[in-house]
N, C-alpha and C positions, 0 to 999 in steps of 0.2 A: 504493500500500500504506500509506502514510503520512495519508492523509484519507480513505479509504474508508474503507468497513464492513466487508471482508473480516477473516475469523478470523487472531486471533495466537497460538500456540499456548503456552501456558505451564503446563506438565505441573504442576509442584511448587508454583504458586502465588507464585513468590515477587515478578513483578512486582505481583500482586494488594495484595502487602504493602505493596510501594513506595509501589501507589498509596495504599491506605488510611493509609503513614503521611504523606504531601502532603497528603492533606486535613485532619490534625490542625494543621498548621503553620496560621500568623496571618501575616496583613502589614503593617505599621502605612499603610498608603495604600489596601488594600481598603476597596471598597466592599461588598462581602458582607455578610450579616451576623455580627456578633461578631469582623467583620475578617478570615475565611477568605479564606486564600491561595488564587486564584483558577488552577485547572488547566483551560484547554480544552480539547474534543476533540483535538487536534491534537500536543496535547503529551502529553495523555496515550498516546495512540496511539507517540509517538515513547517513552517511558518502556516501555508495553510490550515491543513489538518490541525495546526494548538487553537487559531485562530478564528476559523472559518463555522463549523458545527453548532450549534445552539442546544438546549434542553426546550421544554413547554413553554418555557416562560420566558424566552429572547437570551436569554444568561446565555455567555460563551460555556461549551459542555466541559470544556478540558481545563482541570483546576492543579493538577501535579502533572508534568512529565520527568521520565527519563531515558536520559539520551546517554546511551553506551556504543562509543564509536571511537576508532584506534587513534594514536599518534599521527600528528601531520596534515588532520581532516581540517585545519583551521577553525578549532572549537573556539578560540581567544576570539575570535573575530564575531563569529557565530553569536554567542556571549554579551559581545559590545552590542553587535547591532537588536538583539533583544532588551537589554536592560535601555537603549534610547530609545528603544518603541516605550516604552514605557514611563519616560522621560521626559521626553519633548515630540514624541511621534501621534497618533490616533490613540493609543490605549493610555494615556496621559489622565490622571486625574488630580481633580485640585488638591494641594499639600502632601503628593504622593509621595511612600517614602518606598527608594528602591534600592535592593542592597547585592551586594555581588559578595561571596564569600568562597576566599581560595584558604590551602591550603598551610599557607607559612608568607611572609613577608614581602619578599620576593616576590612572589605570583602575584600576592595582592597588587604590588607595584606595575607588572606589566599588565594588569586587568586592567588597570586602570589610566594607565600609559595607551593603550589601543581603542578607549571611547574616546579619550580625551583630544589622541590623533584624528580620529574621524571627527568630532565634533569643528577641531582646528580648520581641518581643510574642508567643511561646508562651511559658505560662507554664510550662509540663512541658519546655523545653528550657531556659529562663534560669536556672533552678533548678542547673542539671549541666554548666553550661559555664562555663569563665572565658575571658572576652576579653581579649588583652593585645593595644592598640591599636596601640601602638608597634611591635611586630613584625609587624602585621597576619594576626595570629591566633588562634583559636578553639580553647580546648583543651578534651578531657574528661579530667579526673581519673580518672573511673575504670575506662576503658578504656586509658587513658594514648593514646589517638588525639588526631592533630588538625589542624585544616586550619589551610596558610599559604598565603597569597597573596602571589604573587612580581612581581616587572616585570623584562622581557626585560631592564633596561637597567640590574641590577646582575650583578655577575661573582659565579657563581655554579659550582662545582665539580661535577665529576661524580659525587659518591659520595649523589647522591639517589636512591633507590630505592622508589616513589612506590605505593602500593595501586591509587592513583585520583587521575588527573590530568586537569585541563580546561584547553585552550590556548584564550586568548580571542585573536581579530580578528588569526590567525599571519599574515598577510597583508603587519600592519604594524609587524611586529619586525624593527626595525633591526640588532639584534644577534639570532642563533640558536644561543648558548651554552648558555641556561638551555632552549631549547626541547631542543636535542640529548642535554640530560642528562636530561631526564624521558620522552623516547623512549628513548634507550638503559636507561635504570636501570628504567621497565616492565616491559619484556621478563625483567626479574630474577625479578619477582613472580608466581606462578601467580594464576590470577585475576585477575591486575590492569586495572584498565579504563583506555583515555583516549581522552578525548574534545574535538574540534578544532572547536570552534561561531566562526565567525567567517559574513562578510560576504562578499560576490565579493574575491578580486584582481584585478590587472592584470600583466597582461604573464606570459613566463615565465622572470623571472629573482626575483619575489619570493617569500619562502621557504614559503608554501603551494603554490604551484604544484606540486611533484612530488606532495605529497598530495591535489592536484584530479585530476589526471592521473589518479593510481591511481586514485581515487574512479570516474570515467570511464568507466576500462575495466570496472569490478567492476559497474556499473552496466549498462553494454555488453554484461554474459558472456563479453567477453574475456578475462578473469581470474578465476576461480571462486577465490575468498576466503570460504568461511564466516564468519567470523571476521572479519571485516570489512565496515561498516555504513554504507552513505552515505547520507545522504540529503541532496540540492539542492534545491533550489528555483529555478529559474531562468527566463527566459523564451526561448526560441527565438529566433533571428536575426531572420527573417520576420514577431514577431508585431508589433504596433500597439502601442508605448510610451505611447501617449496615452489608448490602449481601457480602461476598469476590468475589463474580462474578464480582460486579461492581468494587469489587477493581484491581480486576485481569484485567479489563476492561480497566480503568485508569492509572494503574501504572507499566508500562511496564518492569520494573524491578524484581516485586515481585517475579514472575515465577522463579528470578534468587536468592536471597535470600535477597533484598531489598525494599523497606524498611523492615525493621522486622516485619512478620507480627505478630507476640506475643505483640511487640508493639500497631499496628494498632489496633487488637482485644481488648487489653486492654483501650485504648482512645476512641473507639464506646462503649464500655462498659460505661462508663462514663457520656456518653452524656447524659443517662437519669437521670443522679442529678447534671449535668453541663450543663445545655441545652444553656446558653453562647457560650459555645465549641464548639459547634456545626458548628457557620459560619463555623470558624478555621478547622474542619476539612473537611467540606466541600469546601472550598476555599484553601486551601495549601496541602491537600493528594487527594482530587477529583478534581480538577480543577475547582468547580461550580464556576463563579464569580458570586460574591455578590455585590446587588444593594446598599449598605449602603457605607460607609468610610471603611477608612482599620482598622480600629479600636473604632468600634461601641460602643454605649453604651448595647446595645441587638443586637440581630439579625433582620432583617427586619420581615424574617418570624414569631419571636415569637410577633414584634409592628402587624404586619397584622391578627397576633389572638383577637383584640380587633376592628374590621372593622363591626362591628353588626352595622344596622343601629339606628337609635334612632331620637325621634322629639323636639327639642328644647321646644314646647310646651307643652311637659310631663314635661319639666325641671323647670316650674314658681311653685314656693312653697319649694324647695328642697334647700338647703344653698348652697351658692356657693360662689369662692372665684377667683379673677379676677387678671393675671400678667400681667405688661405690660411689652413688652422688645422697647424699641426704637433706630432708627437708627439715625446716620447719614444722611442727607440730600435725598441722591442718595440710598441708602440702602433699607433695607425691615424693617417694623417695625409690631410687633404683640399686638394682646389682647388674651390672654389665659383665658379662663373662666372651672372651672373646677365645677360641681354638684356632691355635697355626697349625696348617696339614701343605705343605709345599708354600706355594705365594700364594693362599687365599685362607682367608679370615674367615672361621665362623660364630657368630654371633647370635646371640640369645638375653633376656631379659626377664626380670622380676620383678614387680613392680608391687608398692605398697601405697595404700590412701586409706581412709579412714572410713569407716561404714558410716560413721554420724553424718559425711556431708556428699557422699555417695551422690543419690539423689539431685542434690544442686550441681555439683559437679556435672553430671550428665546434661542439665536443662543450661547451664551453660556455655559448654562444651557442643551441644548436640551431636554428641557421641554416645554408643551405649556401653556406657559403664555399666550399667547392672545387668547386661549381657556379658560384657567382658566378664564380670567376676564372678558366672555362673559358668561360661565356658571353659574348657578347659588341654589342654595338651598334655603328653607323656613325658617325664620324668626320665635320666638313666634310668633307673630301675624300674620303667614299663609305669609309675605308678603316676593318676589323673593329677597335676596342678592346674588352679584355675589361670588365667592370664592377668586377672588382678585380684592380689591380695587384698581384702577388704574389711577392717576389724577397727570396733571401738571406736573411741572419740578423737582419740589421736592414732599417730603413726607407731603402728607397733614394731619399738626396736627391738625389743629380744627375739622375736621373728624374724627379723631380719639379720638379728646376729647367728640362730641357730640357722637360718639357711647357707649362711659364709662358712660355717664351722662343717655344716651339710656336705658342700659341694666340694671343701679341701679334701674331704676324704672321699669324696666319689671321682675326682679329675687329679688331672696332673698339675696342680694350678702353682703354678710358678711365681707369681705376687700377686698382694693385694692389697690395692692404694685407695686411698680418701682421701677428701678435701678436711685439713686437721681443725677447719671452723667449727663442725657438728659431728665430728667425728669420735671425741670421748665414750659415749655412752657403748657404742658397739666398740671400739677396739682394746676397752680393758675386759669384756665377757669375751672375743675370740681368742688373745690372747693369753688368759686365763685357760683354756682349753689347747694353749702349744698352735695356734694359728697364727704368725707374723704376718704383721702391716706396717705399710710405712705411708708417710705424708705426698700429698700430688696437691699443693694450693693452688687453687683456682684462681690464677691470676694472671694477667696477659703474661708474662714471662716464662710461663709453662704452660697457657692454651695456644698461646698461639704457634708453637711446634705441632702439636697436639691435632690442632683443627688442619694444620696442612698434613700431616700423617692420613686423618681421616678423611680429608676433598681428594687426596692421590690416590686413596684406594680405590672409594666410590666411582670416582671419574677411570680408573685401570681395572674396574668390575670385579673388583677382585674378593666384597663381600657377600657373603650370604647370610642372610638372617632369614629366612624361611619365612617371612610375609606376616610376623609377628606386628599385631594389630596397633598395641598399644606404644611398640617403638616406632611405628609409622606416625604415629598420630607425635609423636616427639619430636622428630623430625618434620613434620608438616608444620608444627609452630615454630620452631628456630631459628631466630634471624640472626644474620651475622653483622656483628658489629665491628667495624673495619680501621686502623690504621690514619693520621694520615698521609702514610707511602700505600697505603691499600692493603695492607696484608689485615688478615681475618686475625683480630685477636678476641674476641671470646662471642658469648652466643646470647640473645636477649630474648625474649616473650612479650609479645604486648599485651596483657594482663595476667594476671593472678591466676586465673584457672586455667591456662592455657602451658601445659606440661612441656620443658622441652629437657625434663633429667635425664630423659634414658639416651638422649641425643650427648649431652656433658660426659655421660657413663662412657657412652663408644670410644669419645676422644678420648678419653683418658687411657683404656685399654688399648686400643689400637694404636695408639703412639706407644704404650710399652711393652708390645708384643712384635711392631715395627722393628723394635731397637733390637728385638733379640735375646737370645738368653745369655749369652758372653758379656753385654756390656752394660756396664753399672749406673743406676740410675744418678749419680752423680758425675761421674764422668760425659754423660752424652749432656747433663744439663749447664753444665760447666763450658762445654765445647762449642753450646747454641749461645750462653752469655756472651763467648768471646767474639764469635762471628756479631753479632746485634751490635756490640762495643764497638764493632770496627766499621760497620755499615755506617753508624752516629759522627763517627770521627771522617769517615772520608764526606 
């Protein structure tokens, strides 16, 4: 409905208006002549359809859209030319307040650097607007309307009550205070429009996700929403990321000369000796969202290349080297156990939470916990564990100590390291029992060896974890947090309920089962201090 030629119905004419007053606007970067603001089919088509439709009563029908379309479609501009329809265009009302709200500072600046430019170059709009730069906003005297452009990442009060709002790229607002107050203060305004033009997310815990969701269904006819508008653009699981069909498919622009596709061509080229890149373009030029963080440490798909299954049983004889990550009380705590059998890692997990918050966990998460800790897998000794340990109010450590004490005497386990923060409580009951541990502190100094041991493997396919559910779901939230020369030194979660231990566990293990059984944990760490020393100094 969105690039076809099918009829929009617009009884009163008023998208007609919209569009005729876009094509009045200038842009100082067109190529047009006289510098017309350049609208393509596509976008005009998408102006219609918000614009054109009515309910019984003359109301324009569409009161939310969202717009999910890739890098390069010129949203920025899109963006502007909507929030001055609103402004100073037909859909203008007196004392209107109109807000644009990006992402971080930055954005906000060229949001409003790009109405400000069109506004500059018509001269029938520069004439009636005052800009005041410093508060990144555009006012008319004499409507007393005016648009401000805001960033997620000031604290910003709920008493906004907006005519007409555009959330830029909700995806990647770290804060959702300023978003919740221009959805809630909306809904105040009859009429009021907002609208959600961002890029794919990832995963489903950042904060467009419920609004993709809905999108989904109302798309589906699962949900019959008049009044709400989606339009995606995305590419299908199955299609050929490489094919310009699918690009041409997804990226509604290209046809017109955007993105570049010389560009495009040259970044699918790529992929096959950056297969990291991959999400990246799959999620910001196709629209695919990705089940991981927005900023993985691999792709899900390349962690889901080591999903072979495998029997813990085969694993007694084989060296192995065991991390523990622990939490917090209320938290999730792991035992990572990793087996070396020639140059490939096999790996497994144990996972602990607490049965009081079970439950929420789950409805937070929207995972099933209380499937996980009713399912279960075989043991060496043939015998059912569930895949999550689930007990009492807090994290049960002597559980967790008796299965360290378990597994030393079922495998060949060659060490066993902790982070020494939360480590007490288990390493005076293993070692009471003749089990030695020693210290792994979780600190860039020792992850970030750690987290390259563990991208070398992964990206060299060289693990198998057997498609264990709940260290996927660890790795699906793990973000890396980077350097700045770039190097990945340790790993973050964007909130509380969102697990990423048994991802910390891995590293930790796989960086010292990498090293080997000949060489001493002080020595290799001693020999990564002096190389970092000597990086700093040149």
């Amino acid at each position: 409905m969105y690039v076809d030629d099918s009829e929009i119905p617009d009884p009163q004419g008023r998208a007609q208006r919209c569009i005729d007053f876009i094509r009045l606007l200038k842009h100082p970067k067109s190529r047009l002549p006289e510098r017309q603001l350049r609208l393509d089919p596509w976008q005009e088509r998408l102006i219609r359809r918000i614009y054109g439709p009515v309910d019984e009563f003359g109301n324009r029908l569409t009161r939310v859209v969202y717009l999910q379309v890739g890098k390069g479609s010129r949203k920025t501009s899109l963006s502007a030319v909507l929030s001055l329809l609103h402004l100073l265009g037909p859909e203008r009302v007196p004392r209107a307040q109109c807000y644009v709200v990006a992402h971080n500072k930055e954005n906000a600046e060229q949001g409003y650097n790009e109405a400000a430019d069109i506004v500059d170059a018509t001269p029938e709009l520069s004439n009636v607007v005052r800009p005041v730069k410093s508060r990144l906003r555009l006012y008319h005297p004499k409507s007393g309307a005016y648009m401000m452009v805001l960033s997620s990442d000031e604290s910003r009060g709920h008493s906004i009550t907006p005519d007409f709002a555009l959330v830029d790229e909700l995806w990647a607002h770290r804060k959702i205070g300023t978003y919740q107050a221009i959805e809630g203060g909306i809904s105040k305004i009859p009429g009021s429009l907002l609208i959600i033009a961002t890029t794919a997310g990832a995963g489903t815990d950042s904060p467009d996700y419920p609004m993709y969701a809905y999108a989904k269904q109302v798309m589906s006819g699962e949900v019959d929403d008049p009044n709400f508008l989606p339009v995606i653009f995305e590419a299908d699981r199955d299609d050929d990321i490489l094919d310009e069909r699918t690009w041409h498919k997804v990226l509604p622009g290209l046809r017109y000369g955007y993105p570049d596709i010389s560009m495009m061509k040259r970044k699918a080229a790529q992929l096959a000796f950056k297969p990291s890149d991959r999400a990246f373009f799959e999620q910001f030029f196709l629209g695919i969202r990705q089940e991981s963080s927005a900023n993985p440490l691999v792709p899900m798909w390349l962690y889901d290349e080591g999903k072979e299954p495998f029997s813990l049983s085969d694993m007694v004889g084989l060296p192995c080297w065991i991390a523990v990550d622990l939490s917090h009380h209320r938290d999730m705590s792991v035992i990572a156990a990793v087996w070396k059998d020639g140059d490939r890692f096999y790996l497994w997990g144990w996972f602990y939470v607490p049965q009081d918050n079970l439950q929420e966990r789950a409805d937070r998460t929207q995972k099933p916990m209380l499937e996980w800790s009713k399912e279960t897998f075989l043991n060496a000794a043939g015998e059912p564990e569930p895949y999550l340990n689930a007990h009492g109010r807090v994290v049960n450590f002597d559980a967790i100590a008796d299965k360290i004490v378990s597994l030393n005497e079922t495998f060949d386990v060659k060490e066993i390291c902790f982070d020494p923060a939360l480590s007490w409580p288990i390493t005076a009951k293993i070692e009471a029992e003749g089990v030695p541990s020693f210290d792994f502190p979780q600190r860039p100094s020792t992850m970030m060896p750690a987290l390259m041991s563990l991208e070398r493997a992964l990206v060299d396919r060289k693990i198998i974890h057997g498609g264990n559910p709940l260290m996927r779901f660890c790795f699906e939230n793990a973000e890396v947090e980077t350097s700045k020369i770039g190097d990945s030194k340790r790993l973050v979660k964007r909130n509380d309920w969102l697990s990423i231990d048994g991802t910390v566990a891995t590293a930790m293990a796989i960086s010292r089962a990498s090293i080997g059984e000949e060489t001493k944990w002080y020595e290799y760490l001693d020999e990564w201090r002096k190389k970092d020393d000597d990086k700093d100094a040149a």
